[in-house]
C-alpha positions as CSV (number, residue, x, y, z in Angstrom):
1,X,24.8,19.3,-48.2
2,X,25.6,15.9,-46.8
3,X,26.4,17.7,-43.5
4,X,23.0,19.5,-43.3
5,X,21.4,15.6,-44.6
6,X,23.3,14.1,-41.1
7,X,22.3,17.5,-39.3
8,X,18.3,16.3,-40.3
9,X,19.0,12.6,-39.1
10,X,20.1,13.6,-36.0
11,X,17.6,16.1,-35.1
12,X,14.4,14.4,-36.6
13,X,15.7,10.5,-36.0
14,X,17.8,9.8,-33.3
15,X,16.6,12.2,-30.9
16,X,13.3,11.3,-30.7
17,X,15.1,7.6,-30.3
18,X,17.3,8.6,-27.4
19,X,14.3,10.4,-25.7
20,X,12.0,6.9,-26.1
21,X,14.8,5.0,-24.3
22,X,15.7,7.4,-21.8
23,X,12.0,7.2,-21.0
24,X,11.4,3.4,-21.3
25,X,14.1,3.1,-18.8
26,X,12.6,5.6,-16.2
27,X,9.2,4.5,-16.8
28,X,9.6,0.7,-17.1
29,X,12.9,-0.6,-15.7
30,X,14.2,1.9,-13.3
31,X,11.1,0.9,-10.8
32,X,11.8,-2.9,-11.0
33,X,15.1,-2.7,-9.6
34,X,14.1,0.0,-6.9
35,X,12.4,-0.4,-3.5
36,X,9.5,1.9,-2.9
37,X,10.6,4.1,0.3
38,X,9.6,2.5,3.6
39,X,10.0,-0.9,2.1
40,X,10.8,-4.0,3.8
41,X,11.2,-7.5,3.2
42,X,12.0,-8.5,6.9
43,X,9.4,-6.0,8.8
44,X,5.3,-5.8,8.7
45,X,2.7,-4.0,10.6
46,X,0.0,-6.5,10.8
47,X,-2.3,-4.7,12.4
48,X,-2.7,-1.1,13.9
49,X,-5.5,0.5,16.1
50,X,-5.9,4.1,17.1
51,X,-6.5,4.3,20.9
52,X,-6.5,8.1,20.3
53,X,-5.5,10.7,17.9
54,X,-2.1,10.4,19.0
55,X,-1.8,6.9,20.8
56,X,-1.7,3.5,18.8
57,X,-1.2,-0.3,18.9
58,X,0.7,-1.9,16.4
59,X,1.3,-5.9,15.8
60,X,4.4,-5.6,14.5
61,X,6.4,-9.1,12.5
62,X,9.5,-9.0,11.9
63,X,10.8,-12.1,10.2
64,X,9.1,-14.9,12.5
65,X,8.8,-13.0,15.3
66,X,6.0,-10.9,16.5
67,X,5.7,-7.6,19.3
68,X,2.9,-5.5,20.4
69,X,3.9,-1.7,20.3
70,X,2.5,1.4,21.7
71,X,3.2,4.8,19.7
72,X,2.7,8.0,21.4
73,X,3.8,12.0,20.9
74,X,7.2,11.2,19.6
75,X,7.6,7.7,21.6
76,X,7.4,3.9,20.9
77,X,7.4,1.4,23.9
78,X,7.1,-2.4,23.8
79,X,4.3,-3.9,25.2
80,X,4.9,-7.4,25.0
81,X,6.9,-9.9,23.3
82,X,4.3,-12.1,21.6
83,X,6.9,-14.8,20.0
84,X,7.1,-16.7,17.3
85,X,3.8,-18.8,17.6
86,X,1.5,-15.9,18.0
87,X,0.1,-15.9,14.9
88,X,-0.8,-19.7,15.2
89,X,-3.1,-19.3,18.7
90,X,-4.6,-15.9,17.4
91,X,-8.4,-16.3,16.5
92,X,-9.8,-15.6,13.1
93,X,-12.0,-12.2,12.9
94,X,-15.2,-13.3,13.0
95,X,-16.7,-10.7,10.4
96,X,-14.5,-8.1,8.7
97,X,-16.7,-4.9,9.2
98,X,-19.9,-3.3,10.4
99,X,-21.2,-4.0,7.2
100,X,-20.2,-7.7,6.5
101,X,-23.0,-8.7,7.8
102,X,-25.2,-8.0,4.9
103,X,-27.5,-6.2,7.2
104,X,-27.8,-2.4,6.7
105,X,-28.6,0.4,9.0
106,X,-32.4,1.3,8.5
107,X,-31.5,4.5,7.7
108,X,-29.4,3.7,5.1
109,X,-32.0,1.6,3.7
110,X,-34.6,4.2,3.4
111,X,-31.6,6.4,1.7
112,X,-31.2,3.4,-0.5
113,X,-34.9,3.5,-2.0
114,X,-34.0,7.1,-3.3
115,X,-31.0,5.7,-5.9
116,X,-31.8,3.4,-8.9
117,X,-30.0,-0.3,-8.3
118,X,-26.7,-0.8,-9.1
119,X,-26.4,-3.0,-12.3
120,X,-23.5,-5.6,-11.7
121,X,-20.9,-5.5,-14.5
Protein backbone atom coordinates (compact mmCIF):
# COMPACT_ATOMS: atom_id res chain seq x y z
CA UNK A 1 0.00 0.00 0.00
CA UNK A 2 2.81 2.37 0.91
CA UNK A 3 4.13 1.76 -2.67
CA UNK A 4 0.83 2.77 -4.37
CA UNK A 5 0.77 6.01 -1.49
CA UNK A 6 4.52 7.03 -3.11
CA UNK A 7 3.10 5.93 -6.69
CA UNK A 8 0.11 8.95 -5.87
CA UNK A 9 2.83 11.58 -4.69
CA UNK A 10 4.70 11.21 -7.58
CA UNK A 11 2.06 11.33 -10.10
CA UNK A 12 -0.30 14.00 -8.53
CA UNK A 13 2.70 16.16 -6.60
CA UNK A 14 5.92 16.22 -8.01
CA UNK A 15 4.99 16.10 -11.52
CA UNK A 16 3.02 18.89 -11.79
CA UNK A 17 6.25 20.54 -9.74
CA UNK A 18 8.76 19.48 -12.23
CA UNK A 19 6.51 20.56 -15.18
CA UNK A 20 6.13 24.37 -13.31
CA UNK A 21 9.99 24.58 -13.20
CA UNK A 22 10.78 23.23 -16.46
CA UNK A 23 8.43 25.96 -17.62
CA UNK A 24 9.49 28.84 -15.37
CA UNK A 25 12.89 28.26 -16.76
CA UNK A 26 11.83 28.33 -20.56
CA UNK A 27 9.43 31.07 -20.04
CA UNK A 28 11.28 33.35 -17.62
CA UNK A 29 15.08 32.68 -17.43
CA UNK A 30 16.05 30.97 -20.58
CA UNK A 31 15.28 34.42 -22.52
CA UNK A 32 17.42 36.67 -20.19
CA UNK A 33 20.44 34.87 -20.83
CA UNK A 34 19.82 34.58 -24.70
CA UNK A 35 20.21 37.11 -27.52
CA UNK A 36 17.32 37.48 -29.80
CA UNK A 37 18.68 36.38 -33.47
CA UNK A 38 20.14 39.20 -35.43
CA UNK A 39 21.24 40.85 -32.27
CA UNK A 40 23.99 43.10 -31.78
CA UNK A 41 25.60 45.12 -29.27
CA UNK A 42 28.45 46.57 -31.58
CA UNK A 43 26.22 47.11 -35.01
CA UNK A 44 22.97 49.47 -35.69
CA UNK A 45 21.05 50.47 -38.71
CA UNK A 46 20.24 54.07 -37.93
CA UNK A 47 18.41 54.72 -40.69
CA UNK A 48 17.18 53.05 -43.93
CA UNK A 49 15.34 54.33 -47.09
CA UNK A 50 13.94 52.40 -50.02
CA UNK A 51 15.12 54.00 -53.31
CA UNK A 52 13.20 51.08 -54.91
CA UNK A 53 11.67 47.85 -54.20
CA UNK A 54 14.89 46.34 -54.36
CA UNK A 55 17.56 49.18 -53.83
CA UNK A 56 18.15 50.85 -50.32
CA UNK A 57 20.29 53.26 -48.23
CA UNK A 58 21.30 52.33 -44.87
CA UNK A 59 23.27 54.53 -42.15
CA UNK A 60 24.92 51.95 -40.68
CA UNK A 61 27.09 52.43 -36.79
CA UNK A 62 29.07 50.26 -35.83
CA UNK A 63 30.67 50.98 -32.50
CA UNK A 64 31.73 54.85 -33.06
CA UNK A 65 31.89 54.68 -36.53
CA UNK A 66 29.39 55.35 -39.15
CA UNK A 67 29.02 54.21 -43.22
CA UNK A 68 26.45 54.89 -45.77
CA UNK A 69 25.48 51.52 -47.65
CA UNK A 70 23.62 50.68 -50.76
CA UNK A 71 21.80 47.23 -50.90
CA UNK A 72 20.71 45.85 -54.17
CA UNK A 73 19.56 42.23 -55.74
CA UNK A 74 21.94 40.15 -53.71
CA UNK A 75 24.74 43.09 -53.24
CA UNK A 76 25.90 45.64 -50.65
CA UNK A 77 28.43 48.45 -51.76
CA UNK A 78 29.89 51.21 -49.59
CA UNK A 79 29.07 54.54 -50.33
CA UNK A 80 31.01 56.52 -48.18
CA UNK A 81 32.81 56.49 -44.99
CA UNK A 82 31.03 58.96 -42.87
CA UNK A 83 33.48 58.74 -39.66
CA UNK A 84 33.22 59.02 -36.37
CA UNK A 85 31.80 62.60 -36.02
CA UNK A 86 28.90 62.23 -38.31
CA UNK A 87 26.36 61.99 -36.03
CA UNK A 88 27.55 65.33 -34.32
CA UNK A 89 27.25 67.66 -37.78
CA UNK A 90 24.00 65.82 -38.92
CA UNK A 91 20.83 68.14 -38.62
CA UNK A 92 17.90 67.34 -36.47
CA UNK A 93 14.58 66.17 -38.57
CA UNK A 94 12.68 69.02 -38.64
CA UNK A 95 9.21 67.21 -38.22
CA UNK A 96 8.83 63.46 -37.91
CA UNK A 97 6.02 62.74 -40.43
CA UNK A 98 3.41 64.02 -42.82
CA UNK A 99 1.29 64.25 -40.09
CA UNK A 100 3.30 65.95 -37.27
CA UNK A 101 2.26 68.86 -38.22
CA UNK A 102 -1.09 68.69 -36.72
CA UNK A 103 -2.60 69.69 -40.01
CA UNK A 104 -4.79 67.08 -41.68
CA UNK A 105 -5.52 66.37 -45.33
CA UNK A 106 -9.10 67.98 -45.99
CA UNK A 107 -10.18 64.83 -47.03
CA UNK A 108 -9.48 63.18 -44.09
CA UNK A 109 -11.13 65.81 -42.19
CA UNK A 110 -14.41 65.49 -43.88
CA UNK A 111 -13.93 61.47 -43.20
CA UNK A 112 -13.33 62.60 -39.68
CA UNK A 113 -16.85 64.33 -39.18
CA UNK A 114 -18.42 60.73 -39.93
CA UNK A 115 -16.73 58.96 -36.51
CA UNK A 116 -17.71 60.06 -33.00
CA UNK A 117 -14.35 61.78 -31.07
CA UNK A 118 -12.04 59.76 -29.54
CA UNK A 119 -12.25 60.00 -25.70
CA UNK A 120 -8.67 60.28 -24.23
CA UNK A 121 -8.01 57.53 -21.53
Amino acid sequence: MEEVNYAFFRLFIAFPIVILLIYGVLRYLLPRFMQPAGYSKNIKILESAALNPRTHLYIVQIKNHYLLLASSSGEVRLLKDLGETWREGSPEPEHDGPLSSGKRHPFLEKIAGFFPPRRDR
